[in-house]
C-alpha positions as CSV (number, residue, x, y, z in Angstrom):
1,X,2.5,73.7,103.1
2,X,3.5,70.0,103.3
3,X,4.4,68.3,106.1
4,X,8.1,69.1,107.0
5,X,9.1,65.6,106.6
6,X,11.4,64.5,103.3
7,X,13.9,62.2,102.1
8,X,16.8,63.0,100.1
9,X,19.1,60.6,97.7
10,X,22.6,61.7,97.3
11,X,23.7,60.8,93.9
12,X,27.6,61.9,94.2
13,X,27.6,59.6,97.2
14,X,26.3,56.6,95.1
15,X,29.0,57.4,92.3
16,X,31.8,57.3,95.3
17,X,30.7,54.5,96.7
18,X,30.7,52.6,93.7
19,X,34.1,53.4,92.9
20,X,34.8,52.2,96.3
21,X,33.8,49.0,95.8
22,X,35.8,49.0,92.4
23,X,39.2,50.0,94.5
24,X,38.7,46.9,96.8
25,X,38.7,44.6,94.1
26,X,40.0,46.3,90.8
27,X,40.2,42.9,89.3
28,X,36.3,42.5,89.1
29,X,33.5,43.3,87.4
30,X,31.0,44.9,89.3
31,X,27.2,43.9,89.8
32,X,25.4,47.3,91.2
33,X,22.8,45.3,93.3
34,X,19.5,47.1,93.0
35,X,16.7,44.8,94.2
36,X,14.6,46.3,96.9
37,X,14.3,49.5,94.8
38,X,17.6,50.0,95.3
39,X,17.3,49.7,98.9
40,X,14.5,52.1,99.0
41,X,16.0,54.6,97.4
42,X,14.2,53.9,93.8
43,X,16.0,52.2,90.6
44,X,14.8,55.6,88.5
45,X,17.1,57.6,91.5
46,X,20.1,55.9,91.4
47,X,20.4,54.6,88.1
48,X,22.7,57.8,86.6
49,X,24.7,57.3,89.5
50,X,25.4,53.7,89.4
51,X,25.0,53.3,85.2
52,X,29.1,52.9,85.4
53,X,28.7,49.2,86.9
54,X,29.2,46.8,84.5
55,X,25.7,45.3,85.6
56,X,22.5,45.0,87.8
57,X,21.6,42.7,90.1
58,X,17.8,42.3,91.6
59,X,15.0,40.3,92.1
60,X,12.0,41.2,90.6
61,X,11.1,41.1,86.8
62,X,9.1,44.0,86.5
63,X,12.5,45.9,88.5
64,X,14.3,44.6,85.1
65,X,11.8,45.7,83.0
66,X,12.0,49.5,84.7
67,X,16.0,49.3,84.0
68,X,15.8,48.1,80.1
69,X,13.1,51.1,79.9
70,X,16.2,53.2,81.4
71,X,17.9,52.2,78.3
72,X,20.1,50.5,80.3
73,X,21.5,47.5,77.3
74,X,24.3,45.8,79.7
75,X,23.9,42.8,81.7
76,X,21.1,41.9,84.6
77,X,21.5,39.7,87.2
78,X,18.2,38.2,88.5
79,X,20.0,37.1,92.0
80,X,16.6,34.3,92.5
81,X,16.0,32.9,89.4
82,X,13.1,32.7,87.7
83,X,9.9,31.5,89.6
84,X,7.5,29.8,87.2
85,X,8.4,28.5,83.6
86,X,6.4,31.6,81.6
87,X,9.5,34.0,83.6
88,X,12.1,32.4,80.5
89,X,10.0,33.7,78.0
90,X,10.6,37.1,79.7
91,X,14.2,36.5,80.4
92,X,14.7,36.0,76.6
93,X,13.3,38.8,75.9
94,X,14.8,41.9,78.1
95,X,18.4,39.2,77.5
96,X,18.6,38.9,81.4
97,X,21.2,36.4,83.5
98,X,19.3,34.1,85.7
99,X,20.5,31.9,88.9
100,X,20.0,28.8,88.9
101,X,19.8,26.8,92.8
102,X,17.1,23.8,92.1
103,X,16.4,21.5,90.0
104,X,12.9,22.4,89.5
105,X,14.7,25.5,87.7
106,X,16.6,23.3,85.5
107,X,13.4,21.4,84.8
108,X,12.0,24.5,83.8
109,X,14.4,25.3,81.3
110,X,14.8,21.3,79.8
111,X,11.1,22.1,78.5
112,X,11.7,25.7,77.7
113,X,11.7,26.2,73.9
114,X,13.7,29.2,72.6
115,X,15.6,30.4,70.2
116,X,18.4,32.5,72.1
117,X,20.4,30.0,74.9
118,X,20.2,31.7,78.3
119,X,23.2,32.7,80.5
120,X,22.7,31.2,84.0
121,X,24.5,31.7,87.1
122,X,24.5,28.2,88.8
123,X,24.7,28.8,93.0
124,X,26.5,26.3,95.3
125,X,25.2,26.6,98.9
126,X,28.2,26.3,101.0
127,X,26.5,27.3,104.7
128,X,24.1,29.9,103.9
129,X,21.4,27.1,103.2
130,X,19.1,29.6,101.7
131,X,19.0,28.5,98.1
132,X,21.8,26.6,96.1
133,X,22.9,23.0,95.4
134,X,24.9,21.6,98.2
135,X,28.7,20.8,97.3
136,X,27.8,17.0,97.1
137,X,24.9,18.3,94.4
138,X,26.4,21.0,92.8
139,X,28.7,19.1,90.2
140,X,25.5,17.0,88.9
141,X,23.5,20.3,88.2
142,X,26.2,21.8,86.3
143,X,26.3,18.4,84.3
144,X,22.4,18.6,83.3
145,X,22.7,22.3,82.8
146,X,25.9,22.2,80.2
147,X,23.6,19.1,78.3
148,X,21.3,21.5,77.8
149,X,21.0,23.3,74.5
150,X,18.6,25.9,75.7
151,X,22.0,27.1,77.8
152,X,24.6,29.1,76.9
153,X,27.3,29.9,79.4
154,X,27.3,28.4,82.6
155,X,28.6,30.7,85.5
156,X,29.4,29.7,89.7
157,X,28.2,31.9,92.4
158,X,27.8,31.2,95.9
159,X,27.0,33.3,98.9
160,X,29.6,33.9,102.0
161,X,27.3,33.4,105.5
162,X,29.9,34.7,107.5
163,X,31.8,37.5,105.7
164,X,30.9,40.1,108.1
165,X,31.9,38.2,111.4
166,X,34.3,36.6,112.9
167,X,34.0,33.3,111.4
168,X,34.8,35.1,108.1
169,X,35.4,33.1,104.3
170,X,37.9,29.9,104.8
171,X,35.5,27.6,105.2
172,X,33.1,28.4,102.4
173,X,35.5,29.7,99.8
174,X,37.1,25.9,100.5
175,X,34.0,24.1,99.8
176,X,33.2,25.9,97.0
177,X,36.9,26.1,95.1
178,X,37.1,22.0,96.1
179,X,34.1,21.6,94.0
180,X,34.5,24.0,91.2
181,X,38.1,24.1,90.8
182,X,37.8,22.1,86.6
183,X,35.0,23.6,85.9
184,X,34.7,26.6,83.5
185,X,33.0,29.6,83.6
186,X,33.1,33.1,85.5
187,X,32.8,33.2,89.0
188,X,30.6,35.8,91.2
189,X,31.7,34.9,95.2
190,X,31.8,38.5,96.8
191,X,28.9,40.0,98.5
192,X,29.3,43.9,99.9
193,X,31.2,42.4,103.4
194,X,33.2,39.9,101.3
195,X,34.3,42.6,99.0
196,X,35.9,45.0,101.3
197,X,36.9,42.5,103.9
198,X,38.5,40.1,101.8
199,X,39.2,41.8,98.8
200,X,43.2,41.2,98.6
201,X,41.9,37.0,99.5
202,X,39.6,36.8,96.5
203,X,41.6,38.7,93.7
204,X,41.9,36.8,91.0
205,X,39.2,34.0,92.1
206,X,36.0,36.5,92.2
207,X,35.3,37.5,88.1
208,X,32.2,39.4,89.3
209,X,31.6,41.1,93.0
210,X,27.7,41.7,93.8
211,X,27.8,45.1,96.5
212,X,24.8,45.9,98.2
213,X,24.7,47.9,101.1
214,X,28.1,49.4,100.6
215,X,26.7,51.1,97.5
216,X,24.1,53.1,99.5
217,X,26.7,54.1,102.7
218,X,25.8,51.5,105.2
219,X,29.1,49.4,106.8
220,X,28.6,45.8,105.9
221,X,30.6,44.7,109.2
222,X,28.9,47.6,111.8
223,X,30.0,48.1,114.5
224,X,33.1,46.9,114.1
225,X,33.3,49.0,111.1
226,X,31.5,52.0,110.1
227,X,30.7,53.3,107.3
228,X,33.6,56.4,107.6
229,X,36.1,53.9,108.5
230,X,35.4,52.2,104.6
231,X,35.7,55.6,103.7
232,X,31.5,55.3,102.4
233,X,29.3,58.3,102.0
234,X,25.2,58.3,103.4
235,X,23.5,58.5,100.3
236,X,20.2,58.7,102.2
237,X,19.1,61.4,104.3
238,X,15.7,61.6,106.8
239,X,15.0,65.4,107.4
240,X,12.3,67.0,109.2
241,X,11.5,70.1,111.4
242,X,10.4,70.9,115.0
243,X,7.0,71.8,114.8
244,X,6.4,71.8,118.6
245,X,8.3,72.5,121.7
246,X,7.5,71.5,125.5
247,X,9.1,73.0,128.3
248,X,9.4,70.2,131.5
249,X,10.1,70.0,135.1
250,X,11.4,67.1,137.5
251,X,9.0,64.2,137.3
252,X,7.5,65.0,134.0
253,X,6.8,62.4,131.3
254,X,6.8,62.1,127.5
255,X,4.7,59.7,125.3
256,X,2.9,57.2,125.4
257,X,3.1,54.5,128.5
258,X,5.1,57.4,130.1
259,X,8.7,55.7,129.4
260,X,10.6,58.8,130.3
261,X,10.7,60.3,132.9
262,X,12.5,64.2,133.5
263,X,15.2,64.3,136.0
264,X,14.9,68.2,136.3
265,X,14.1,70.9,133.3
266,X,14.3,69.7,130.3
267,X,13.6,71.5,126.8
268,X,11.9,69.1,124.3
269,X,11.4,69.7,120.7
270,X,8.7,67.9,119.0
271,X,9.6,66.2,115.6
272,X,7.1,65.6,112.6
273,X,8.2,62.1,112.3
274,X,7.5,58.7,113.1
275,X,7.0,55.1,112.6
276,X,4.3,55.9,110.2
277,X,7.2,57.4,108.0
278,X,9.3,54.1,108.4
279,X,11.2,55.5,111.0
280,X,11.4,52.5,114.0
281,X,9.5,52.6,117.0
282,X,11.9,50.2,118.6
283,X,14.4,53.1,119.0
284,X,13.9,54.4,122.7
285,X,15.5,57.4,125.1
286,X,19.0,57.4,123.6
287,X,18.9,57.0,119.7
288,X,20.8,59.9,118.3
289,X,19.4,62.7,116.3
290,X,21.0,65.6,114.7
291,X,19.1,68.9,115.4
292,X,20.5,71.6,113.5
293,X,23.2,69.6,112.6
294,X,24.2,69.3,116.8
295,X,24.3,65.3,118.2
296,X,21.6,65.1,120.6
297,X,19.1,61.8,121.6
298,X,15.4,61.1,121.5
299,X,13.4,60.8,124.8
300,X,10.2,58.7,124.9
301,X,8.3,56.5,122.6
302,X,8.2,57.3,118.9
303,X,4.8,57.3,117.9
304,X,2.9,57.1,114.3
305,X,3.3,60.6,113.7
306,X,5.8,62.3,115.6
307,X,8.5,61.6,118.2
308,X,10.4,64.3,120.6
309,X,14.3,65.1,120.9
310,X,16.2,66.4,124.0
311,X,17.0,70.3,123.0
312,X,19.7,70.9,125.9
313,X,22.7,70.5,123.5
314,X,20.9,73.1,121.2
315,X,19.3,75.8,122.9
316,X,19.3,78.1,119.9
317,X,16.9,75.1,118.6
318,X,13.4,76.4,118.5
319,X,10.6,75.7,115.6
320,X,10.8,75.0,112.4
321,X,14.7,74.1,113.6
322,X,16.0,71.6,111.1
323,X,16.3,67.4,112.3
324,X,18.3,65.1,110.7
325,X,16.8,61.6,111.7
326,X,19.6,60.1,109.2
327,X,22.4,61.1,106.9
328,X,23.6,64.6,106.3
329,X,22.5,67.6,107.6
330,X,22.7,70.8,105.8
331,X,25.8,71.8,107.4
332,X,27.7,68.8,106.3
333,X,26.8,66.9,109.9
334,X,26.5,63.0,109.5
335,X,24.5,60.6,111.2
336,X,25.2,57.3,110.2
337,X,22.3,55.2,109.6
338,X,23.6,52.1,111.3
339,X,24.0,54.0,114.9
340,X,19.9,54.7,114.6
341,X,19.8,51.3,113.2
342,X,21.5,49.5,116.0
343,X,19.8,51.7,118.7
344,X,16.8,49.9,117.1
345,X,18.1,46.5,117.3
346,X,17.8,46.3,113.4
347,X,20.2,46.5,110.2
348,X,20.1,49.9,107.9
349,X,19.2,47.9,105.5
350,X,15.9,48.0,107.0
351,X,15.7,51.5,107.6
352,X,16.6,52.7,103.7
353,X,13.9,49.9,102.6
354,X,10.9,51.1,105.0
355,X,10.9,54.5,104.7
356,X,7.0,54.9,103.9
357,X,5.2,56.1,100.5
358,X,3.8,59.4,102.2
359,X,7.8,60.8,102.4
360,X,8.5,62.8,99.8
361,X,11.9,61.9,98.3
362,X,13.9,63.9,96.0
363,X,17.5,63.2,94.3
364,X,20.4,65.7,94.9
């Protein structure tokens, strides 16, 4: 048989968190950001579950290309722009939204000849300073874009730095309504943490909201919220099985570089899991597990393969016992993503995107 290792995508939990996102700003249309393949969950997976968004947002062209072959007809988002000229001939032809953020872009399209105008999302950089004009540039790139014939509508986006902390919008949504406030065309402000943060703020000034991570059950703000306090469902879950056990005394270790050290008996059960699976190798003696759906904590190092739980909250636990590394056990257990994230030091974000190729992942 298989190795006992396998992902699950939970598509009722994708559908509820979407309509979450809808309740915390009812006034906007929704952008169902996909890039990443969908997080790691794959755009084929989560498409029938999110196709109630009024759009997609991503990255990648040949992502776009996989949701127009989905029959998916409604707008696309491509959150970077395009990257070399050729990428407008392509944008014409799948009819996707592009950002604009340099001039080189608007360059690009000045010498682009075509015979259907583009849509373009123009992005003010208002503390992020990832991509975007700054507010002192921003008003002289909307003036070249809305010369240009090859341009059809003109919308403003920007990206909030500090929605999830304690700094939070005033600042940014100042700059960027100082600068904007003449100007026509839809607005796209709200990122996943701006959405369910600010969402009473930003009625009526956000005509598109672009959730991420709240789509796929992770808390934009963790820890000072988790994901049950915004009322989001895992729509991820890492599964495996004890395929070992190892009885130990006072002064035994586990792993490698002997990090742990027993205190007195201890019942281990050994997990076919690991960093080669994409789960982190940062997370040490402590990080919660769920064995048969009962909180316990990994001891020692995680290796490639395989890393090894603390059964004494379980002694029923034995092998072939099931281990939820993430998300929901069978018995309707949770363990939320961000907790094994932070005990990592990392984001879930980066847990839902690395789990590896060799994990089987189905859709429920």
């Amino acid at each position: 048989m298989p190795r006992p290792i396998h992902a699950t995508v939970h598509t009722s939990a994708l559908s509820h968190n979407l309509a979450r996102t809808r309740a915390a700003a009812p006034d906007a249309r929704v952008w169902a950001v996909v890039k990443a393949n969908a997080y790691g969950h794959g755009i084929e997976r989560v498409f029938d579950a999110l196709r109630s968004a009024d759009g997609f947002a991503l990255l990648d062209l040949a992502e776009a290309q996989r949701l127009r072959a989905l029959d998916w007809r409604g707008p696309i988002l491509l959150l970077e722009g395009c990257f070399e000229a050729r990428d407008l001939e392509l944008c014409s032809r799948l009819g996707l939204w592009h950002a604009i953020h340099c001039n080189e872009q608007i360059d690009m399209l000045a010498a682009h000849k075509t015979q259907l105008p583009h849509r373009v999302f123009l992005k003010m950089n208002t503390g992020m300073n990832r991509l975007g004009f700054t507010p002192e540039r921003f008003r002289a790139a909307w003036t070249r874009l809305n010369a240009l014939p090859q341009v059809d509508e003109i919308s403003l986006m920007q990206h909030f730095p500090d929605a999830d902390g304690p700094r939070g919008i005033s600042a940014q949504l100042k700059a960027f309504e100082a600068v904007t406030h003449d100007l026509p065309g839809e607005r796209s402000l709200s990122n996943s943490a701006a959405t369910m943060r600010y969402g009473a703020i930003l009625a009526g000034r956000s005509d598109w909201i672009r959730p991420g991570i709240v789509l796929y059950g992770s808390s934009p703000d963790f820890p000072e919220h988790s994901a049950a306090d915004w009322d989001l469902q895992p729509t991820m879950t890492l599964a495996s099985k004890i395929i070992g056990l190892q009885h130990l005394v006072a002064g035994d270790t586990v792993g490698y570089g002997s990090s742990f050290s027993a205190d007195g008996p201890l019942r281990l059960g050994v997990v076919a899991c690991g960093y080669a699976d994409g789960y982190p190798r940062h997370c040490g003696t402590g990080t919660p597990v769920l064995v048969n759906g009962v909180r316990t904590r990994l001891v020692g190092r995680v290796s490639m393969d395989m890393l090894t739980v603390d059964l004494t909250p379980v002694p029923e636990a034995g092998f072939g016992s099931e281990v939820t590394l993430w998300g929901q056990s069978s018995g309707g257990a949770v363990l939320s993503i961000d907790e094994v994230a932070q005990a990592a030091g990392t984001v879930g974000y980066e847990l839902m995107c690395a789990v590896a190729p060799r994990v089987p992942m189905t859709v429920e």
